[in-house]
C-alpha positions in Angstrom: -12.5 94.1 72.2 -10.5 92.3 69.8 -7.6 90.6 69.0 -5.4 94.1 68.8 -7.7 95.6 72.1 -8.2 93.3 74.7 -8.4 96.0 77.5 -12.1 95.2 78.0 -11.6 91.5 78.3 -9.4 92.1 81.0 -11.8 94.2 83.4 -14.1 91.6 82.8 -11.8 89.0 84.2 -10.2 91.4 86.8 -13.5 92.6 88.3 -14.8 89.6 89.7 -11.7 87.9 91.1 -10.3 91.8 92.5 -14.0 91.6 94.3 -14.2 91.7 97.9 -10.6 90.2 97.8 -9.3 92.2 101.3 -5.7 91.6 99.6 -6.9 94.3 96.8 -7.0 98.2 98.0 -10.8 99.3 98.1 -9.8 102.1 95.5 -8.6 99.3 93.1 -11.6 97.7 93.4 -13.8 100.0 92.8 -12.2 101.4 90.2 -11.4 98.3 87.7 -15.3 97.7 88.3 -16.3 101.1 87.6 -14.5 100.0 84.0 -16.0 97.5 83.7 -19.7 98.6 84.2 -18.8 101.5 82.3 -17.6 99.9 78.9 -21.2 97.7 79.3 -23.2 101.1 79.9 -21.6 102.8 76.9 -22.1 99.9 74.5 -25.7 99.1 75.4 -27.0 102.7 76.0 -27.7 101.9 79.7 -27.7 105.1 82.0 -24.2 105.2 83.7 -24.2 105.3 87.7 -22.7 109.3 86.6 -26.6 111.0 85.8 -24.1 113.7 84.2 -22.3 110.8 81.9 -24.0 110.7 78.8 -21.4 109.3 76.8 -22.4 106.6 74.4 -21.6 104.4 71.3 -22.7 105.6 68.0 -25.6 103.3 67.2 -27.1 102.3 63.3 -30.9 103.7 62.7 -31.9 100.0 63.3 -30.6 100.4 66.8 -26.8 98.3 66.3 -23.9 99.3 68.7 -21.4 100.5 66.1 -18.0 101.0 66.9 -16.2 101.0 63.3 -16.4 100.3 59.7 -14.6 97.2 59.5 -15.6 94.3 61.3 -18.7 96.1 63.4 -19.8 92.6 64.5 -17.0 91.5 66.2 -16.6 94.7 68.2 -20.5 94.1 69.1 -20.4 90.2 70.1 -17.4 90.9 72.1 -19.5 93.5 73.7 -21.8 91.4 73.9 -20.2 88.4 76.0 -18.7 91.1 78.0 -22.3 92.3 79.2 -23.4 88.5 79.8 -20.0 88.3 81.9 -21.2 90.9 84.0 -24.6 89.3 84.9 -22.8 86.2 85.9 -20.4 88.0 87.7 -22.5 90.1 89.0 -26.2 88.7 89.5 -27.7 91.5 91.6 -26.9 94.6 90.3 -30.5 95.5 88.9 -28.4 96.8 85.6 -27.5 93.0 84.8 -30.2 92.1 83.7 -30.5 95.2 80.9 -27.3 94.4 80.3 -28.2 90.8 78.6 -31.5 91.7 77.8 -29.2 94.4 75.1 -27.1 91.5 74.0 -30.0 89.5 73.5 -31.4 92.1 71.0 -28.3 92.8 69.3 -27.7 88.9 68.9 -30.8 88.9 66.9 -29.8 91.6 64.7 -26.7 89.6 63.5 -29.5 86.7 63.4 -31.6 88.6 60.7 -33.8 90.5 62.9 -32.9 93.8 61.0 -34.0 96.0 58.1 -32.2 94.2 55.7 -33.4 90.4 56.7 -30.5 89.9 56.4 -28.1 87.0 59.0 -24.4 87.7 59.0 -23.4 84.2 59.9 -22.7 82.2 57.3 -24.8 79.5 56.5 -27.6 80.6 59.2 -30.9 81.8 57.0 -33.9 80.5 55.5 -32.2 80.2 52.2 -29.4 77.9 52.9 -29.9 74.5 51.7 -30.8 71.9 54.4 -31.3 74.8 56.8 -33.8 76.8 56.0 -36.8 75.2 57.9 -34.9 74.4 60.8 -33.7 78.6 61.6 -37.2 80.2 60.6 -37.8 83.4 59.2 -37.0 85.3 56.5 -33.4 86.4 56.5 -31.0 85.3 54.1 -28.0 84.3 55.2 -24.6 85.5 53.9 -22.8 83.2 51.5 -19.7 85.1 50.0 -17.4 85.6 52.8 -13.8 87.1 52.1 -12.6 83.6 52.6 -10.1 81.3 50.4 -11.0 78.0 51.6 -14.8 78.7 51.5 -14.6 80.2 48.0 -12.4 77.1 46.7 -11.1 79.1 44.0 -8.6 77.2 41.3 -7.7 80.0 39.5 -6.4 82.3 42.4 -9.2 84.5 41.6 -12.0 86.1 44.1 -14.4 86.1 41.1 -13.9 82.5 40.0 -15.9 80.5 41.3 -18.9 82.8 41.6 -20.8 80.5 44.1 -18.4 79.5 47.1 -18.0 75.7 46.7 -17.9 75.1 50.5 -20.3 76.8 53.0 -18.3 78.3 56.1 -21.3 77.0 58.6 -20.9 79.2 61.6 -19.1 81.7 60.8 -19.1 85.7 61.3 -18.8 88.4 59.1 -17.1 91.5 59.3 -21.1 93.1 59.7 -23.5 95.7 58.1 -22.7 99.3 57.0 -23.6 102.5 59.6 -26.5 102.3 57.8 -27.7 98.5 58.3 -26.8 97.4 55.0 -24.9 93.8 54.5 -22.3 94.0 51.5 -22.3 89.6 51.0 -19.7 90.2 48.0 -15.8 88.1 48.5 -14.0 91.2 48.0 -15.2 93.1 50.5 -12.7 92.3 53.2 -14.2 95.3 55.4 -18.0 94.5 55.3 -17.8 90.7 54.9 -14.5 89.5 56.4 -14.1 86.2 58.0 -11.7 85.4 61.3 -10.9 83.6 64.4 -11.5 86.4 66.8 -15.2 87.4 65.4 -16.0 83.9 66.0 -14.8 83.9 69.3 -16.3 86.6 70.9 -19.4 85.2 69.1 -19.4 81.8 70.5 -19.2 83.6 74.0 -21.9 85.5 73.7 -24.0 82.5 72.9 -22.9 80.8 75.6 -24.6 83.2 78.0 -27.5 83.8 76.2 -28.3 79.9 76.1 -27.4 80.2 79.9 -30.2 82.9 80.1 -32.8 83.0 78.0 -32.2 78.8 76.3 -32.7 76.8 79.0 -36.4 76.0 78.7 -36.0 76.1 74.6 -36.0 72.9 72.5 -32.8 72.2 71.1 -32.6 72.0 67.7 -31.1 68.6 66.3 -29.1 69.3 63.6 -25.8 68.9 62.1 -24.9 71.0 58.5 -25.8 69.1 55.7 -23.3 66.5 53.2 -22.0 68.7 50.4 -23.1 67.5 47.4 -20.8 64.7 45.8 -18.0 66.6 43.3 -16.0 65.9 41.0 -12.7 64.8 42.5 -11.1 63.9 39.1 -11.5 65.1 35.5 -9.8 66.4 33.1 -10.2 69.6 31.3 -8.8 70.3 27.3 -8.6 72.7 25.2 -8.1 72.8 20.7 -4.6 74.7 19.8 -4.7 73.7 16.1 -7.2 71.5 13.5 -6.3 70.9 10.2 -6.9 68.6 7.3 -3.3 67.6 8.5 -4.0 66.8 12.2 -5.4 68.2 15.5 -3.4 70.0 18.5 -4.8 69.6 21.8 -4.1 70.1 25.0 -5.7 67.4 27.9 -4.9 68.4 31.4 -6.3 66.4 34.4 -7.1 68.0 37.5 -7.4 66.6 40.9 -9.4 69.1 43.3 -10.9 66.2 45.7 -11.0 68.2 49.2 -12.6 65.7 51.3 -9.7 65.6 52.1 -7.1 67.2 50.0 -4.4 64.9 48.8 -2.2 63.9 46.2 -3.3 61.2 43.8 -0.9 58.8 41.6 -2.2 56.7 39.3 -4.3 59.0 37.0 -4.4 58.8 33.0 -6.7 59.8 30.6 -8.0 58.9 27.6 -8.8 60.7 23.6 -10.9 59.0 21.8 -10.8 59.9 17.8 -12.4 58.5 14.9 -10.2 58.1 11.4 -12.9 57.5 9.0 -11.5 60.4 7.0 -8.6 58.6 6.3 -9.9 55.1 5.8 -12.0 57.0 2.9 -9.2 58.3 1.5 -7.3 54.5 1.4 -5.3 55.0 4.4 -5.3 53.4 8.0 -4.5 54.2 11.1 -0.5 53.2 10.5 -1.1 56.8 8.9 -1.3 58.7 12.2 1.1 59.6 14.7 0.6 61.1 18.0 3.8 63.3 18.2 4.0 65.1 22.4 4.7 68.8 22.3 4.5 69.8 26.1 4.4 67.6 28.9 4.1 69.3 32.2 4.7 66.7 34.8 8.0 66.2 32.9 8.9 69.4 33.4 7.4 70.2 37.3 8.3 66.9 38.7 11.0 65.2 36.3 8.8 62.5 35.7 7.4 62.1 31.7 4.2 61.4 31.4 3.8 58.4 28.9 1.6 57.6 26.3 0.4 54.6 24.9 0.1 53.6 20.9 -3.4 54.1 19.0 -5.6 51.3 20.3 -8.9 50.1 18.3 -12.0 50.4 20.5 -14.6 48.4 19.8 -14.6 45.1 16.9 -12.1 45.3 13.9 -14.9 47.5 11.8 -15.0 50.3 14.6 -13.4 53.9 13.4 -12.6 55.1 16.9 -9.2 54.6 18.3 -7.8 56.0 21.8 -4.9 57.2 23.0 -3.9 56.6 27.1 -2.0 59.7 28.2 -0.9 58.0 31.6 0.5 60.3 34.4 1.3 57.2 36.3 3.0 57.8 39.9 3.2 61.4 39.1 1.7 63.0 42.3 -0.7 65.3 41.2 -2.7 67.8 43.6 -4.1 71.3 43.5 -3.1 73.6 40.9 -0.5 73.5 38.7 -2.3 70.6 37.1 -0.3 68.7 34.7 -1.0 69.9 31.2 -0.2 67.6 27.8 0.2 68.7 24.9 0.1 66.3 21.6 -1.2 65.8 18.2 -3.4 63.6 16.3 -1.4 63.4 13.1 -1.8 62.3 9.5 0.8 61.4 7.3 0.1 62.8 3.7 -1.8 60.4 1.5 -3.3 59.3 -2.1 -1.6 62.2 -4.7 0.3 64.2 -1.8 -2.7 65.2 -0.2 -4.0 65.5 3.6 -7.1 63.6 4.8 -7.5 64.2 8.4 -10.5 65.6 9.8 -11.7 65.5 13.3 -15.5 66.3 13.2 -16.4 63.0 14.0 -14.1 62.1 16.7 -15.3 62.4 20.4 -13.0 64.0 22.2 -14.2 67.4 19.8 -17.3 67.5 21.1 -17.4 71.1 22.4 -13.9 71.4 22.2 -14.0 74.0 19.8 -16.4 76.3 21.4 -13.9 76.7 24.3 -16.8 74.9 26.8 -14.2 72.7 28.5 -11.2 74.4 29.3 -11.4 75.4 33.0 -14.4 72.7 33.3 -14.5 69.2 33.6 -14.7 67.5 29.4 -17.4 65.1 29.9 -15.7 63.0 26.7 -12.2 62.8 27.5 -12.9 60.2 30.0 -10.1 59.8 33.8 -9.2 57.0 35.2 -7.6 56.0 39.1 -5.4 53.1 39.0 -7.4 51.7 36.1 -11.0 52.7 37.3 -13.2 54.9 35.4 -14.0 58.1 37.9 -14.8 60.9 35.2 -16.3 61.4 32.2 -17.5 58.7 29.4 -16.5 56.1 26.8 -18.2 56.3 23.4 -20.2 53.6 22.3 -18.6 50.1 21.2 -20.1 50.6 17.9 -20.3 54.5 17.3 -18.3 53.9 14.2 -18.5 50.8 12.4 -17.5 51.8 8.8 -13.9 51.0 8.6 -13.3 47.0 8.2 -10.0 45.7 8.8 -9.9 45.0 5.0 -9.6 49.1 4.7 -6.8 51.2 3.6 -3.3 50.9 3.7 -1.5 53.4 5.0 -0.3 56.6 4.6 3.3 58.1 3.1 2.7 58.6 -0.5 5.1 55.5 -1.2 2.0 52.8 -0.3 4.6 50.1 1.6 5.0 49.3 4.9 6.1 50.6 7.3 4.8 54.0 7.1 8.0 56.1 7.3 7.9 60.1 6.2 10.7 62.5 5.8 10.3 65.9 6.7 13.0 69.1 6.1 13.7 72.2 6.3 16.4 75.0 5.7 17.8 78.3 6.9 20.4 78.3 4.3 18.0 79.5 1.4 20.2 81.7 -1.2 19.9 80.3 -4.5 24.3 79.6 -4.8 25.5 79.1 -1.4 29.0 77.2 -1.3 27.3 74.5 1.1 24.0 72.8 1.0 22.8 73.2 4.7 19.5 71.3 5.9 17.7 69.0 8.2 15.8 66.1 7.7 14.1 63.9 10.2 12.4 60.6 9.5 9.0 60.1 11.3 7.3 57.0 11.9 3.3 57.1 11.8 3.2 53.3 11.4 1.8 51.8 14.8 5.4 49.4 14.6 8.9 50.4 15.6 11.5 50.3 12.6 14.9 49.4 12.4 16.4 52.5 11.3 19.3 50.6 10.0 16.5 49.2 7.5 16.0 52.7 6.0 17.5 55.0 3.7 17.0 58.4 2.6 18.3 60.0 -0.9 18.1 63.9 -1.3 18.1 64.6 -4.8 20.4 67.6 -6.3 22.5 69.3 -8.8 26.1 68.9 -8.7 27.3 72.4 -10.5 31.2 71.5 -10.4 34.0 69.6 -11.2 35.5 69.2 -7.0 35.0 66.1 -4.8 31.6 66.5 -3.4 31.7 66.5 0.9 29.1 65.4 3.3 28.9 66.3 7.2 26.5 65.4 9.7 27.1 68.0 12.4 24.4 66.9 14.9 21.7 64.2 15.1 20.3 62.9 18.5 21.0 59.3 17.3 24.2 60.0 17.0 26.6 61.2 13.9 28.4 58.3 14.1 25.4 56.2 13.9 24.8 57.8 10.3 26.3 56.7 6.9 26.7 58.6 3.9 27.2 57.9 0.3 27.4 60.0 -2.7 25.6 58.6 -6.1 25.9 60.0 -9.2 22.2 59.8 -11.1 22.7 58.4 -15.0 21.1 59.9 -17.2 20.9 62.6 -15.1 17.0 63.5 -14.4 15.5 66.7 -13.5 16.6 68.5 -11.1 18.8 65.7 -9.9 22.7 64.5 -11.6 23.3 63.2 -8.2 21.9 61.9 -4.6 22.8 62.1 -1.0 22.1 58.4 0.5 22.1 58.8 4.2 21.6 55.2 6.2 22.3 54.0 9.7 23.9 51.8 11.9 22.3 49.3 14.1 23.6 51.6 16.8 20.8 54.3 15.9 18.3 51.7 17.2 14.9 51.6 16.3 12.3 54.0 15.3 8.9 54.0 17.6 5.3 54.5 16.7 4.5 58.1 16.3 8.5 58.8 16.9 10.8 60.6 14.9 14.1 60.7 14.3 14.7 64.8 15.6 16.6 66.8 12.8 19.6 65.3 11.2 22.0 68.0 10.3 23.3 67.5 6.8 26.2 69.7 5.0 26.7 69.1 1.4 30.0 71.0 -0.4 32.3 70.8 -3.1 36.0 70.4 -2.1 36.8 74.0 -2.7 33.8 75.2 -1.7 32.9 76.5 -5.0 29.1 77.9 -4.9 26.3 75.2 -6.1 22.9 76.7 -7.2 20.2 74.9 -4.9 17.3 76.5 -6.5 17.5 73.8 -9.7 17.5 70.8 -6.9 14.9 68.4 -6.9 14.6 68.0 -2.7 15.3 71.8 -1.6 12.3 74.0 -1.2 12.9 77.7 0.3 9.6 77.6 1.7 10.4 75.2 4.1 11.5 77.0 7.2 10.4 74.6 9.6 10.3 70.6 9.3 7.6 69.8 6.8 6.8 66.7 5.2 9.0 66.9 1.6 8.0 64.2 -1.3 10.8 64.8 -3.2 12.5 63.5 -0.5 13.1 59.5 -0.8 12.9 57.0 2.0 13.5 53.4 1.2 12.6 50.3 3.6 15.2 47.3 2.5 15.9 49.2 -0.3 12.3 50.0 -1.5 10.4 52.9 -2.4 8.2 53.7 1.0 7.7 57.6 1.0 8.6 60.2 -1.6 8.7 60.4 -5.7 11.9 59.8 -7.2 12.7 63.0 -10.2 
């Protein structure tokens, strides 16, 4: 019997209420119980009331009714409770009693009592925690059945994790091989399946053997044990880049709490790092920006995740700063976690070099060796509504060699605010008839800007006679927001008989900590579009294919010097 054939079920049912019932013909009755005796008979190797019928079940050498392959205990407890039926049905046929006294011994097969020790319910042997001493024996119980929930798996994978993190208490397996042998692996949907109708032919059949052979038994008090406390909330990260110019990570927090399942607002986590490679160097922490490359939750649920300005942990002397990436009424639940991806910028320093270096900063312990990107990262600390439920904070004073009197700032121009440019080109042939690039202005002061405050010279060659042109063919602050001047340089200098000034409008707004401006597309021409060589031009450089931070490009704050080196 089982859920696809039920026929035996039903003469179990039919037999006793057809009984003696004068409305039934005699023939009927004898025959539905003839069925029914018969299906017992030939599962528990009874003689059948024909001497001449010697037709059987196949059994395992250990002596276990097996019908089939997959799922041989179900087909046998269903059995089972059908023999038990037909003792309470019918008490005084001597063969009754055989009858149970079969399912009792095929119970305690699926129990452990079998060559291979070996219980196929889950969670019901002498090596599951809390259980052990309470069943008895020897047999280990199985633990791996083909079984989602059970297995708790993030990853969608029947390998990962290895150890189920729930125990399925109670539950049957699909049963042992024709030759008694369990197969406790979560693949195995044949030998160690999991379902509703193995459980309920089960639960049956212990019914009636409590009835039976339990009455005068002790009951056992006991009630599975408390899982051990989890992890609900963490966050997991992994290193994409590290360089003397900054670190790439990526933070993602998880929320797997399954007691219940639900969704959880309210989460952010924080990255603590440690800039006393700069401060060494003379700069500060108005030198690093904290630019966002991938956010997730922006992306899956329209909502940006935010993220706060550098904040000093500890007294004025610490090193360590922190960064809050804060998910904030994001709803976050089982996978796809919400992945954010940012950098821990420097801005280039003393003589145009980089000074960043993340060895000493917390959030890298173990970051590079991979050991926390599918696990929870013990040192990028979570927080629920404000409250600490993951992870840890470094000490107050982990760092204390970098004084408030320290350095000043990154930019190569030494002023304040700390306001880079960076460029890049497609249009690199040496005598194009237009100067085609972008620059974009970025802000690794911990201050918004005025970006009407700021100018910006590119320095270049003229190489004609004509009117020189400018165009701004797309910015995000707007073109109209930009202004543009043209300013001849006397004496000429290297490199440089003339300047591009570009400004802005107190409609472009203001500039934010670790912001920048996004590309400003520039177009510089003669008025007959004569061809200019570029490659004598103090600001172009070829290399620059991407935005990268150019000194020779000039940015001024109130008209002086802040980033750059004039020609």
């Amino acid at each position: 019997m089982s859920w696809d054939a039920r026929w035996g079920g039903v003469f179990s049912l039919l037999d006793p209420i057809v009984a003696g019932n004068s409305a039934i013909p005699a023939t009927t009755q004898q025959d539905v119980h003839y069925f029914n005796k018969w299906q017992v008979q030939y599962w528990s190797h009874v003689p059948h009331d024909n001497a001449n019928d010697t037709n059987f079940i196949a059994t395992t050498p250990a002596g276990f009714s097996y019908l089939t392959t997959w799922g041989s205990a179900r087909y046998n407890a269903a059995a089972e409770l059908e023999a038990l039926a037909y003792r309470k049905s019918f008490p005084t046929d001597p063969q009754s009693v055989l009858f149970s006294n079969w399912a009792m011994g095929q119970m305690n097969y699926l129990m452990g009592d079998n060559p291979a020790k070996w219980s196929y319910i889950v969670g019901f042997g002498s090596t599951t925690p809390g259980v052990g001493s309470l069943v008895g024996g020897t047999a280990t119980a199985a633990s791996h059945p083909h079984h989602g929930d059970a297995q708790g798996s993030l990853t969608n994978s029947q390998s990962d994790p290895p150890t189920d993190r729930h125990i399925l208490f109670g539950a049957l397996v699909g049963g042992p091989s024709s030759t008694d042998q369990p197969d406790d692996v979560t693949t195995d949907f044949v030998l160690n399946e999991v379902a509703v109708d193995y459980n309920a032919a089960m639960v049956g059949a212990l019914a009636g053997l409590y009835q039976y052979y339990g009455q005068s038994q002790t009951m056992t008090n006991f009630t599975p044990p408390a899982e051990p406390a989890g992890t609900p909330y963490y966050a997991s990260a992994a290193l994409n880049q590290d360089s003397n110019q900054g670190t790439q990570l990526t933070v993602t927090v998880n929320n797997v709490a399954d007691e219940p399942p639900h969704f959880q607002s309210g989460m952010s986590a924080r990255v603590y790092f440690d800039i006393s490679s700069l401060v060494k160097a003379g700069q500060s922490i108005s030198a690093v920006s904290t630019p966002v490359y991938y956010d997730a939750a922006g992306q899956i649920d329209g909502t940006p995740t935010a993220m706060s300005a550098p904040t000093q942990w500890g007294d004025a002397n610490s090193c360590v700063y922190y960064v809050t990436v804060n998910w904030g009424n994001d709803q976050i639940g089982l996978p796809p976690s919400r992945a954010f991806e940012f950098g821990i910028n420097a801005a280039m320093g003393p003589g145009y070099k980089f000074y960043w270096s993340s060895a000493a900063s917390p959030f890298m312990t173990g970051l590079a060796a991979g050991s926390y990107t599918s696990a929870p990262d013990p040192y990028i600390p979570v927080y629920v509504n404000g409250q600490l439920v993951s992870g840890q904070t470094p000490s107050l004073t982990a760092d204390e060699g970098c004084s408030s009197s320290g350095g000043t700032g990154g930019g190569g121009g030494g002023g304040s605010p700390t306001v880079t440019a960076q460029y890049e080109t497609s249009t690199t042939g040496a005598t194009p008839s237009t100067l085609s690039n972008q620059i974009q202005l970025v802000n690794n002061g911990a201050n918004p800007v005025p970006l009407s405050s700021l100018t910006v010279r590119y320095w270049f060659t003229e190489d004609g006679t004509q009117a020189l042109q400018y165009a701004c063919d797309y910015t995000s602050v707007g073109c109209a927001n930009v202004t543009s001047s043209f300013v001849t340089v006397s004496p000429p200098r290297t490199g440089a008989d003339h300047y591009l000034q570009l400004g802005f409008t107190s409609g472009a707004g203001s500039l934010a900590p670790g912001a920048s401006t996004g590309g400003i597309q520039n177009r510089i021409y003669q008025a007959n579009y004569a061809t200019m060589t570029q490659t004598n031009d103090y600001s172009f450089n070829a290399a620059d294919a991407s935005f990268t931070a150019n000194p020779h490009i000039t940015v001024y704050y109130n008209g002086t010097l802040i980033y750059g080196t004039e020609p």
